[in-house]
ZAMARGU-4260 file (C-alpha; in steps of 0.2 Angstrom, whole numbers, plus 5000, padded with zeros to 4 digits):
<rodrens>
0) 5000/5000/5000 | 5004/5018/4997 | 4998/5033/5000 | 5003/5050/4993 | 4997/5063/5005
5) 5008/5078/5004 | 5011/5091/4989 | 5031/5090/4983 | 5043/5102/4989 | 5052/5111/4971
10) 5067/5115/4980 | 5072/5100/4990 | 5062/5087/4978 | 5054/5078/4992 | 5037/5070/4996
15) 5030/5063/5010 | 5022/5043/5007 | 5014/5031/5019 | 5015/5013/5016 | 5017/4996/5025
20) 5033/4990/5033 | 5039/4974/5041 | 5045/4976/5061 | 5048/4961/5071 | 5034/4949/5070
25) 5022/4959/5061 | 5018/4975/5049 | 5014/4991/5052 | 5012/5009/5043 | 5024/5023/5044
30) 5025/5039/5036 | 5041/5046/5029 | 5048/5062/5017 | 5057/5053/5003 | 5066/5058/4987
35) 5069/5054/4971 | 5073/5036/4968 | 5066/5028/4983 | 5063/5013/4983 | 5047/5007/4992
40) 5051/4988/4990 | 5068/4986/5001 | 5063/5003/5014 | 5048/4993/5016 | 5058/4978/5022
45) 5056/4969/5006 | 5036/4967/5009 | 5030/4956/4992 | 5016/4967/4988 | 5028/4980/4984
50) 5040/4970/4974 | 5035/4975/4956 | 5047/4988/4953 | 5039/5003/4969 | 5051/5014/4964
55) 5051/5034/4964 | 5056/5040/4947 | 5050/5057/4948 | 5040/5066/4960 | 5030/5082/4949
60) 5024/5096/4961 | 5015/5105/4950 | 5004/5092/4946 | 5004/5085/4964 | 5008/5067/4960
65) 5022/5054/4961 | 5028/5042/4946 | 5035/5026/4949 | 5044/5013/4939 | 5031/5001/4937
70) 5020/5015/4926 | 5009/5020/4942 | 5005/5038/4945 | 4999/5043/4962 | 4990/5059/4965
75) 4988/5067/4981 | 4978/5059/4992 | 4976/5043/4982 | 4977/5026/4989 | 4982/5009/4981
80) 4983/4992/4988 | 4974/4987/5004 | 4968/4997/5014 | 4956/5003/5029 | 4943/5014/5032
85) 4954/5026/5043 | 4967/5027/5032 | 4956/5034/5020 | 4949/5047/5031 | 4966/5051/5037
90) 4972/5055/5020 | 4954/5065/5016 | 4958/5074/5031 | 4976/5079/5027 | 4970/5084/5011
95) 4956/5096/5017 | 4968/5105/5028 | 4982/5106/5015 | 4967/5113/5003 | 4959/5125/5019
100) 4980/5132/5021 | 4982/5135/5005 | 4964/5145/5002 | 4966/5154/5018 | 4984/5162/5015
105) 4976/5170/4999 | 4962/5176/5006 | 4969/5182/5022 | 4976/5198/5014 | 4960/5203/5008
110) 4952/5200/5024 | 4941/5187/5022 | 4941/5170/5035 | 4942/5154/5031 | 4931/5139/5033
115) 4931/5121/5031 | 4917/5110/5034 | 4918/5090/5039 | 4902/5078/5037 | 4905/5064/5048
120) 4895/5049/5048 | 4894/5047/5069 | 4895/5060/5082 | 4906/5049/5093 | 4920/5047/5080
125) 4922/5067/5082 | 4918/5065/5101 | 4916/5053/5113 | 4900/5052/5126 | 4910/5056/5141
130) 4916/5071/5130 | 4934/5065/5126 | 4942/5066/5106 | 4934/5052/5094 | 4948/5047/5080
135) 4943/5059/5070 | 4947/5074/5082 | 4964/5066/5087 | 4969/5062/5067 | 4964/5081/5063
140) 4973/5086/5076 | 4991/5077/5073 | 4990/5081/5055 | 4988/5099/5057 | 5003/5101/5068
145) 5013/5093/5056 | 5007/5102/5039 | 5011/5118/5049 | 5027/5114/5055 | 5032/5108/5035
150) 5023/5124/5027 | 5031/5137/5040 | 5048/5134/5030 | 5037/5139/5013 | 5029/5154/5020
155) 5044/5163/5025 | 5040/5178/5016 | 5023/5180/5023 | 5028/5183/5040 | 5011/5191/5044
160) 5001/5173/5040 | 5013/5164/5049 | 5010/5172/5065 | 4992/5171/5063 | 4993/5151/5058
165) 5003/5148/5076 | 4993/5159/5086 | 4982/5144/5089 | 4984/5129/5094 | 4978/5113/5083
170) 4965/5108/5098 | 4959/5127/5096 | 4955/5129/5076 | 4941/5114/5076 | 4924/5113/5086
175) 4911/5100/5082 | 4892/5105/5082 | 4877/5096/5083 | 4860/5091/5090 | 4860/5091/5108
180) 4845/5083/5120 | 4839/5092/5134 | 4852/5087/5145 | 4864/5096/5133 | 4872/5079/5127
185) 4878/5078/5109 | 4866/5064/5100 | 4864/5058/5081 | 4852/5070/5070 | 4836/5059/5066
190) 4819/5064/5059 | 4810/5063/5076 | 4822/5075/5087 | 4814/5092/5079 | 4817/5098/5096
195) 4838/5092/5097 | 4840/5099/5081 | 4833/5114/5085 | 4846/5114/5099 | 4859/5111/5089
200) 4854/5125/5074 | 4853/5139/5087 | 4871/5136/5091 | 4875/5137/5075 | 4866/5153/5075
205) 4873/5160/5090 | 4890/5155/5085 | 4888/5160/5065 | 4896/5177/5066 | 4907/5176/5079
210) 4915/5162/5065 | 4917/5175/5053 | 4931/5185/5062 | 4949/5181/5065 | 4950/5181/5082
215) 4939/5167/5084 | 4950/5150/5083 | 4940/5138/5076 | 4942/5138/5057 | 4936/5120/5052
220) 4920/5114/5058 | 4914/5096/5061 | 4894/5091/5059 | 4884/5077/5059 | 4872/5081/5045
225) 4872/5092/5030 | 4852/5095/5030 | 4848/5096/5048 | 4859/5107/5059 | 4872/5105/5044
230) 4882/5123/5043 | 4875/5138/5030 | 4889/5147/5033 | 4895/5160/5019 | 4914/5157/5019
235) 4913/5138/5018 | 4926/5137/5005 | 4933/5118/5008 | 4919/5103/5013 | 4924/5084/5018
240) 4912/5072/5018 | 4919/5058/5029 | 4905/5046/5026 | 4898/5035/5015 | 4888/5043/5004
245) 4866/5038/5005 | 4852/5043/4998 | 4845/5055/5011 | 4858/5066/5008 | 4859/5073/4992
250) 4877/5077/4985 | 4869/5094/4977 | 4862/5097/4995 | 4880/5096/5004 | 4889/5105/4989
255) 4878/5119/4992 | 4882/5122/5009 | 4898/5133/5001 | 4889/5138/4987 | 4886/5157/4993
260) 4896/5173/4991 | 4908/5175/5006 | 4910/5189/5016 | 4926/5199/5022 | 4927/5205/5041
265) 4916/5220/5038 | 4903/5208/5029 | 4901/5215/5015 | 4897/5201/5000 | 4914/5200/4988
270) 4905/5200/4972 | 4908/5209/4956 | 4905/5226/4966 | 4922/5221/4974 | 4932/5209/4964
275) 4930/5214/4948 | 4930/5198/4937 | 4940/5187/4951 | 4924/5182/4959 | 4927/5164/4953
280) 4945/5164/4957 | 4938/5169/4975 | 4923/5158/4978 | 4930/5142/4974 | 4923/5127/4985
285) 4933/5111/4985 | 4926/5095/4988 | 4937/5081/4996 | 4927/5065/4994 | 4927/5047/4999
290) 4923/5041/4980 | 4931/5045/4963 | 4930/5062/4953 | 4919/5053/4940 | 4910/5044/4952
295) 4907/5063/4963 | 4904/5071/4947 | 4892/5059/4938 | 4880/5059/4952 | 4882/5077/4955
300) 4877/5080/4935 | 4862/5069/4940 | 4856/5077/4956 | 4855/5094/4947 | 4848/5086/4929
305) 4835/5081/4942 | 4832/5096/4951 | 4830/5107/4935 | 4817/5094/4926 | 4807/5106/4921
310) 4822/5112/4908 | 4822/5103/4891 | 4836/5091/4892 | 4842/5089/4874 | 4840/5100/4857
315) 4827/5093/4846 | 4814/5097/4834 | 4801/5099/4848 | 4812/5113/4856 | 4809/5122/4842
320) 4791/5120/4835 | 4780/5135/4835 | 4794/5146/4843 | 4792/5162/4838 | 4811/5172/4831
325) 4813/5190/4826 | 4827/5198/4816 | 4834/5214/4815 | 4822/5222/4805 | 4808/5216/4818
330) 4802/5206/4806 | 4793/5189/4816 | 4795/5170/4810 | 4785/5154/4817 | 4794/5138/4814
335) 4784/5126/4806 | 4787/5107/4810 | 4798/5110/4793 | 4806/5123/4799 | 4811/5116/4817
340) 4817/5098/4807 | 4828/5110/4795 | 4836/5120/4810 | 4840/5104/4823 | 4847/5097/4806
345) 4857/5114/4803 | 4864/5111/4821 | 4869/5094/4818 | 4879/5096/4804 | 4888/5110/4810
350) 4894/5100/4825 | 4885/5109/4836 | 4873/5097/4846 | 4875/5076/4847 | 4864/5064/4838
355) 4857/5062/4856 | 4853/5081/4855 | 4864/5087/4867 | 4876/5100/4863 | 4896/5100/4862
360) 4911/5109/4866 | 4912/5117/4850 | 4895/5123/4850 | 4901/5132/4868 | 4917/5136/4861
365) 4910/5145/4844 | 4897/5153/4856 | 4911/5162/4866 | 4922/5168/4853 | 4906/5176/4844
370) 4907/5163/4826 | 4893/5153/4828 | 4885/5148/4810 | 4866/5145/4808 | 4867/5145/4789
375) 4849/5152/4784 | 4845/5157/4801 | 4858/5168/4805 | 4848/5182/4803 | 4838/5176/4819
380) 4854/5171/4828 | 4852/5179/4845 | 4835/5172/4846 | 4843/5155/4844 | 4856/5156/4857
385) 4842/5163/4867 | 4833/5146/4865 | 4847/5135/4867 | 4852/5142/4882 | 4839/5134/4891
390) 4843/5117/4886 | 4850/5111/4903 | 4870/5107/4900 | 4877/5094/4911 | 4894/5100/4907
395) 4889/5116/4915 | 4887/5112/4931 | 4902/5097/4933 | 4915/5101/4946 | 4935/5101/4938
400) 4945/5089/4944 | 4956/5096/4960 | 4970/5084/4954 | 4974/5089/4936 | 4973/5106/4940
405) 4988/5117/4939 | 4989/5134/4947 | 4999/5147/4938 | 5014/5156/4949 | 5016/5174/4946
410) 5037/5178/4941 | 5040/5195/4951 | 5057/5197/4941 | 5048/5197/4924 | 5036/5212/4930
415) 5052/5221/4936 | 5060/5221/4919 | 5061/5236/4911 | 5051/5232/4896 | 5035/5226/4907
420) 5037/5242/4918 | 5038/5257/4903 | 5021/5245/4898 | 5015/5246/4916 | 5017/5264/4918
425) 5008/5268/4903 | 4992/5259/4906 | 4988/5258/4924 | 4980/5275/4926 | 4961/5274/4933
430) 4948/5285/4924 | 4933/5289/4927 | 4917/5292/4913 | 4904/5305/4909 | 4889/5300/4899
435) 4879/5316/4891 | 4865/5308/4880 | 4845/5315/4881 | 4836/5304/4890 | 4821/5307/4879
440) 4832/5299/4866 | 4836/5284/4876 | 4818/5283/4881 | 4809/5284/4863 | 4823/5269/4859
445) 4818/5259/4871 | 4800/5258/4868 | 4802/5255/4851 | 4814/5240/4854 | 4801/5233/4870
450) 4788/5235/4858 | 4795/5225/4844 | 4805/5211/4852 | 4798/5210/4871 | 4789/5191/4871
455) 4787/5183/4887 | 4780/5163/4887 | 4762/5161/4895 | 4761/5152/4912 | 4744/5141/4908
460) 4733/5130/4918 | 4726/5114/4909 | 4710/5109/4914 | 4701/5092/4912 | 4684/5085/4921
465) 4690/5084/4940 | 4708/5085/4938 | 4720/5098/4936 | 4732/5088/4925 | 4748/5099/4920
470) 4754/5117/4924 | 4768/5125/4915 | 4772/5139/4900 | 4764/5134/4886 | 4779/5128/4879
475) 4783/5116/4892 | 4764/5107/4892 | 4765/5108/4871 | 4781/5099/4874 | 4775/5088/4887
480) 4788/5094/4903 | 4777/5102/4914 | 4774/5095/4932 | 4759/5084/4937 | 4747/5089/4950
485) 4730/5079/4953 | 4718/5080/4964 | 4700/5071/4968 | 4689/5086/4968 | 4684/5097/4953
490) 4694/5113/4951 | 4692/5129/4945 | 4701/5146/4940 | 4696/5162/4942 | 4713/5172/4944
495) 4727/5173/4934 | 4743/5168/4939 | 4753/5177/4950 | 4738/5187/4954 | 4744/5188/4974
500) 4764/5188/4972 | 4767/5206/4971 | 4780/5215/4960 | 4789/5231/4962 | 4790/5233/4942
505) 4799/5251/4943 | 4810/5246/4959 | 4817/5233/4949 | 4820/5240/4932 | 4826/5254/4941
510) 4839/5242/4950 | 4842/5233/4933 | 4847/5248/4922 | 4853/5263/4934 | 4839/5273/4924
515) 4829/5284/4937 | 4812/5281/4941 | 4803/5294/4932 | 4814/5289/4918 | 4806/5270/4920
520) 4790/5275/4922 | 4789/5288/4905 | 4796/5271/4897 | 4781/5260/4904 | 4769/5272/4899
525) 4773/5272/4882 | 4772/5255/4876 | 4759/5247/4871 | 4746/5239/4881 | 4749/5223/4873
530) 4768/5225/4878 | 4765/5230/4897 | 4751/5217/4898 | 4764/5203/4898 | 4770/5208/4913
535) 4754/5199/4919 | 4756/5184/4910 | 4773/5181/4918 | 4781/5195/4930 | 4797/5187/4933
540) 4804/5185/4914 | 4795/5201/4911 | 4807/5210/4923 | 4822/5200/4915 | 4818/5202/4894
545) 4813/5221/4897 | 4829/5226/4908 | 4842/5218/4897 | 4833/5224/4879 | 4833/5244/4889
550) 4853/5240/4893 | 4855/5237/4875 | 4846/5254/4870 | 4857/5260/4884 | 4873/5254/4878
555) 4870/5260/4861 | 4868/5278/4868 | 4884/5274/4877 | 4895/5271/4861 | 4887/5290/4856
560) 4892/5299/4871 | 4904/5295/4883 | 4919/5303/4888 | 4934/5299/4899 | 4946/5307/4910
565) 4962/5302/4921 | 4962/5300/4937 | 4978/5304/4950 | 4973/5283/4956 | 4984/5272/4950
570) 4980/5250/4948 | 4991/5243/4964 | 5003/5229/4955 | 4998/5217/4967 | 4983/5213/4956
575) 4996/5202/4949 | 5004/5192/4962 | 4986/5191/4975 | 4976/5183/4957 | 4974/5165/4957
580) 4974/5156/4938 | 4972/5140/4937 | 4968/5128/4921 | 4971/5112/4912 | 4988/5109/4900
585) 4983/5106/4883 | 4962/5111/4891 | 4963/5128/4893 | 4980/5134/4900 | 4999/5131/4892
590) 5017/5132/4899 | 5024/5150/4899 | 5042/5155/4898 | 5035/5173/4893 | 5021/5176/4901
595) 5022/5186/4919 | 5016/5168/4926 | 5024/5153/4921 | 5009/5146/4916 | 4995/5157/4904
600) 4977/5151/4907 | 4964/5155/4893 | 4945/5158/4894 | 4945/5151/4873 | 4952/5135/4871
605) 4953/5139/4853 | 4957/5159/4848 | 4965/5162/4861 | 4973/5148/4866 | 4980/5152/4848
610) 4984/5168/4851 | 4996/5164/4868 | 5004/5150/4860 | 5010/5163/4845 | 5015/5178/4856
615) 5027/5163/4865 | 5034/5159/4848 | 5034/5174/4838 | 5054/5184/4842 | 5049/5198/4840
620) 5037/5199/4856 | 5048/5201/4873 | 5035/5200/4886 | 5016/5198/4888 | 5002/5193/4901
625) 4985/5189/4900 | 4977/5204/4912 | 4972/5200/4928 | 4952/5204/4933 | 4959/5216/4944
630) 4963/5225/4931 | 4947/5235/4923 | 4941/5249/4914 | 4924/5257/4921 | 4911/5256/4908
635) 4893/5262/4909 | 4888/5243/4906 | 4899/5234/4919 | 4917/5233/4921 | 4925/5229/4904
640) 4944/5216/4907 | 4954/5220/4894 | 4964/5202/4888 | 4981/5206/4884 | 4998/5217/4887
645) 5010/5215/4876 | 5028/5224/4876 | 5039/5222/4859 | 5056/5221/4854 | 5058/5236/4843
650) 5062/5232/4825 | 5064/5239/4808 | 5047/5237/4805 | 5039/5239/4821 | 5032/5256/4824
655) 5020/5252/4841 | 5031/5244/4856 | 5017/5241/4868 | 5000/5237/4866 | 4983/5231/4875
660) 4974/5218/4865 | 4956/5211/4866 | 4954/5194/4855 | 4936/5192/4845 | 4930/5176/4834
665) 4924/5190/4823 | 4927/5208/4821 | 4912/5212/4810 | 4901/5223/4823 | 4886/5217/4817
670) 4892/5199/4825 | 4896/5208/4842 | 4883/5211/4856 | 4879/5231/4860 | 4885/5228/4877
675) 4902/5220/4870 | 4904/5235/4857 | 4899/5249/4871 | 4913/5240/4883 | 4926/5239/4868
680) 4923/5258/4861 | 4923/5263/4878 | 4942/5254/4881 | 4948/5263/4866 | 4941/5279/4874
685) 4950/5275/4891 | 4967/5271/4883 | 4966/5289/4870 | 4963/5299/4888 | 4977/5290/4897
690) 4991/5284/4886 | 5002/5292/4873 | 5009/5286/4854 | 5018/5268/4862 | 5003/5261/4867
695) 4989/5254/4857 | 4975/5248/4858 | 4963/5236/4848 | 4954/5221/4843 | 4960/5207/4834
700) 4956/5189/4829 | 4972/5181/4829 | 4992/5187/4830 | 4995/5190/4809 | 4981/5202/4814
705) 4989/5211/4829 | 5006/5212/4817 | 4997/5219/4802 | 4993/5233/4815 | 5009/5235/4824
710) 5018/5236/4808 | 5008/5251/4799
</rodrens>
């Protein structure tokens, strides 16, 4: 048996391994830092189950994995041979601590706690009756003192999170909570105890912001059940199941106990408002299992398949029967059962949807680089995508694979150079906008466009003798999706939908847009009634469709009339080394010698995957890095991330040394979004206010692109 439980070490090319080993009569495990070359077989006291060639040939700490002679490759945390049930959730708890260390040093500057959150199968493996450790709490306990004590040699430059990490001890950073009887004993959660598990949640409660600062201890959190006094806790950021996995808990139902925004230690939510485009860097939740990724991540895709039901699953001619498209003349088409037949065929042969009906990577890949092909419906594209979208994608929604992913590392020296630093001086000025456009203008748009293109589906009741049999949008009881309700006695309706959910209409298109109120209201009184009427059909998608058709409107008024002026603030170049990339070789990221990070992770595995791999190649290009989300340009319509900085040798034939460059699938505007083109025109508007002739700025589709311009 072996066990790899402990991340390699660059500099000294060592590992730390458990496996069997003969003493005296008998066997037992030990744990040891080994290098290069080991050899398992004879340290092991020449035990025969490790006699086919155990041997270290290479220990790869990027990849956190081990390669031995005999073709294995063990990744962190894995296990081969035989092996026991506390093994394993030793080497699950090791790993949830090296994962919580990890998260937490990052998110400690920005000052924002830590959690991780253990499941455990029974409260007396955590603790005993008499209140003594269970295992659990001893095996936590030994294991975090000795991942500190390895790590404090590592984080020698972070003095400050090193003081922090040893200002506890391990028995302080953990607590367990659960239901408690009325004698204040710790019991199992079961259905009948409403009134221990009500004990148990108002601890929770009591103890639920108290969590959230610093100068409460406990950072990982043991608990008995996920659904019952199982922790909702915002800054959950690693979970553990240390159990076997049943059918009362739901996998979607524990992963979602760190699905939610965190908070810092003046609670305010880091979203976009406060990240900037690292939201997902940020609000990462790792899963540490006692199954396989593809066993985690099958069911997982399930769970969620079945929670969304009412979504259509695949693409098929009923998806698009009777569904109503408009172009961008206004002018309205209803697909015929022809029609629908030649549009899922269309989709087929361009590779984009399975024969099962279920659509690929390249249908999500042509998507985001903006070069999707419809052939004759082209002229309906949005409309399309729009429909598409709610085809429920499994891919969507499965987790990466902790293992095979490679975190980029940020090369200080590289942004020291003076090449990177005449670039950096140049473009990290903030600015600020003015937009001076008539509202009357914006407002008369807007009507127009709500009037022509603002369709919300019917929610409909289906009645039949005694039985109210389906209820849905009409286009989920056509297709046959909706939900099933019966009932013995005869029904009847005499209110529309909705009727008693109350809506603030102008409170939230006024939250939606940043248009005032009177402005919302003048807009609302000037469509038609037919228009405004939907909102009574379906207030929700109402709401939705008519705040992101006047954001359009408002993004064209945008490109008309903004303006940009420098501000004294400068972008702080620790946007660099506090970002965290990480990505796939040969998915979406690729080795950089370069690049301000030794490894350049892409958001196109296709342009601009392209595009890195040439500025790597190409001589001529010195330095580059794809722009952190901490880097952004204030836009009327969001926050707008440029993708790449570039900084040129300077040649013969090269006029422009530096440049900022966004990559497009297409740079025909009439393939771009308003939004995409107010966010672009607004860029070049930032960079003419703060730069000078050495830098420019532009879109391009690939690097012959991006010379042609450089060269002029």
């Amino acid at each position: 048996m072996v066990i790899f439980t402990w991340r390699a070490l660059n500099s000294q090319r060592v590992i730390r391994i458990g496996f069997d080993k003969r003493v005296g009569n008998g066997v037992k495990q030990v744990t040891q830092l080994v290098a290069d070359r080991f050899d398992i077989y004879q340290n092991s006291g020449e035990l025969q189950e490790y006699a086919d060639n155990f041997r270290v040939t290479e220990i790869d700490g990027y990849n956190r994995c081990i390669h031995l002679q005999n073709g294995i490759t063990l990744y962190e945390g894995e296990v081969i041979g035989a092996v026991n049930e506390q093994v394993i959730r030793k080497a699950q708890i090791r790993a949830t601590i090296l994962a919580h260390i990890e998260k937490e040093r990052k998110l400690f500057r920005q000052g924002v706690k830590c959690l991780s959150l253990f499941f455990i199968d029974h409260v007396d493996n955590y603790r005993e009756a008499d209140g003594s450790k269970g295992v659990y709490a001893q095996i936590f306990e030994e294991e975090y003192e000795r991942i500190v004590g390895e790590l404090q040699l590592r984080f020698s430059d972070d003095p400050e999170y090193i003081k922090y990490l040893k200002s506890f001890s391990p028995d302080q950073v953990h607590d367990g909570y659960f239901s408690r009887d009325k004698k204040n004993n710790v019991v199992e959660s079961k259905a009948k105890e409403s009134e221990n598990e009500l004990r148990g949640y108002q601890l929770i409660m009591k103890a639920k912001e108290a969590l959230l600062s610093f100068k409460t201890p406990v950072r990982f959190i043991f608990s008995h059940s996920a659904l019952k006094e199982g922790w909702d806790n915002p800054n959950v950021f690693q979970i553990c199941t240390l159990k076997d996995s049943d059918n009362q808990t739901k996998k979607r139902q524990e992963v979602g106990r760190g699905m939610r925004l965190c908070v810092n230690q003046k609670g305010e939510r880091q979203d976009e408002s406060v990240l900037h485009g690292g939201v997902f860097e940020v609000n990462e939740l790792t899963v540490i299992a006692s199954e396989s990724y593809n066993s985690f991540a099958s069911k997982l895709q399930t769970e969620i398949a079945e929670a969304v039901g009412d979504r259509p699953q695949k693409v098929n001619m009923q998806l698009f029967l009777d569904f109503v498209m408009t172009n961008a003349q206004g002018e309205q088409k209803k697909l015929s059962e022809d029609d629908a037949q030649e549009l899922t065929f269309t989709l087929r042969m361009k590779n984009y949807i399975t024969k099962d009906g279920q659509l690929t990577p390249k249908y999500h890949q042509d998507k985001q680089e903006g070069i999707l092909d419809f052939g004759d419906y082209n002229e309906y594209k949005q409309d399309v995508i729009k429909k598409l979208d709610t085809v429920f994608n499994p891919d969507a929604v499965k987790p990466e694979n902790g293992r095979k992913v490679r975190e980029a590392k940020f090369d200080s020296q590289k942004f020291e150079r003076k090449e990177f630093q005449e670039l950096w001086r140049r473009i990290n000025h903030q600015t600020y906008y003015t937009v001076d456009f008539k509202t009357d203008e914006l407002i008369n748009k807007a009507v127009i466009q709500l009037d022509n293109h603002l369709k919300v589906s019917d929610i409909q009741l289906r009645m039949v003798t005694g039985t109210l049999d389906r209820i849905g949008s009409k286009q989920q009881l056509e297709q046959g999706t909706a939900m099933s309700i019966t009932d013995s006695q005869t029904l009847s309706v005499h209110e529309e939908i909705g009727q008693e959910v109350r809506y603030d209409l102008i409170g939230k298109l006024v939250e939606n847009t940043g248009l005032t109120r009177k402005a919302v209201v003048t807009i609302l009184k000037k469509i038609r009634p037919s228009t405004f009427n939907q909102f009574k059909t379906n207030p929700e998608e109402f709401i939705i469709k008519a705040s992101n058709i006047i954001n359009e409107c408002k993004a064209i008024a945008v490109i008309e009339h903004v303006k940009y002026h420098k501000l004294d603030k400068q972008f702080e170049s620790d946007i660099f080394s506090n970002t965290t990339l990480k990505g796939k070789l040969g998915v979406n990221a690729l080795e950089s010698q370069k690049s301000l990070y030794d490894l350049v992770v892409v958001d196109s595995a296709g342009i601009e995957m392209n595009f890195a791999k040439d500025l790597e190649e190409r001589n001529e290009v010195a330095v580059y890095t794809k722009l952190p989300g901490g880097f952004y340009i204030n836009t009327p319509v969001g926050h707008y991330n440029p993708d790449w900085a570039i900084v040129f040798k300077e040649g013969p034939d090269i006029k422009h040394v530096y440049f900022v460059a966004e990559t497009k699938g297409s740079l025909e505007e009439s393939q771009l979004r308003e939004s995409e083109r107010s966010k672009i025109e607004c860029a070049r508007r930032h960079f003419a206010t703060i730069g000078d002739s050495a830098v420019t700025y532009d879109v391009v589709r690939n690097y012959n692109d991006l010379r042609d311009i450089i060269t002029k």
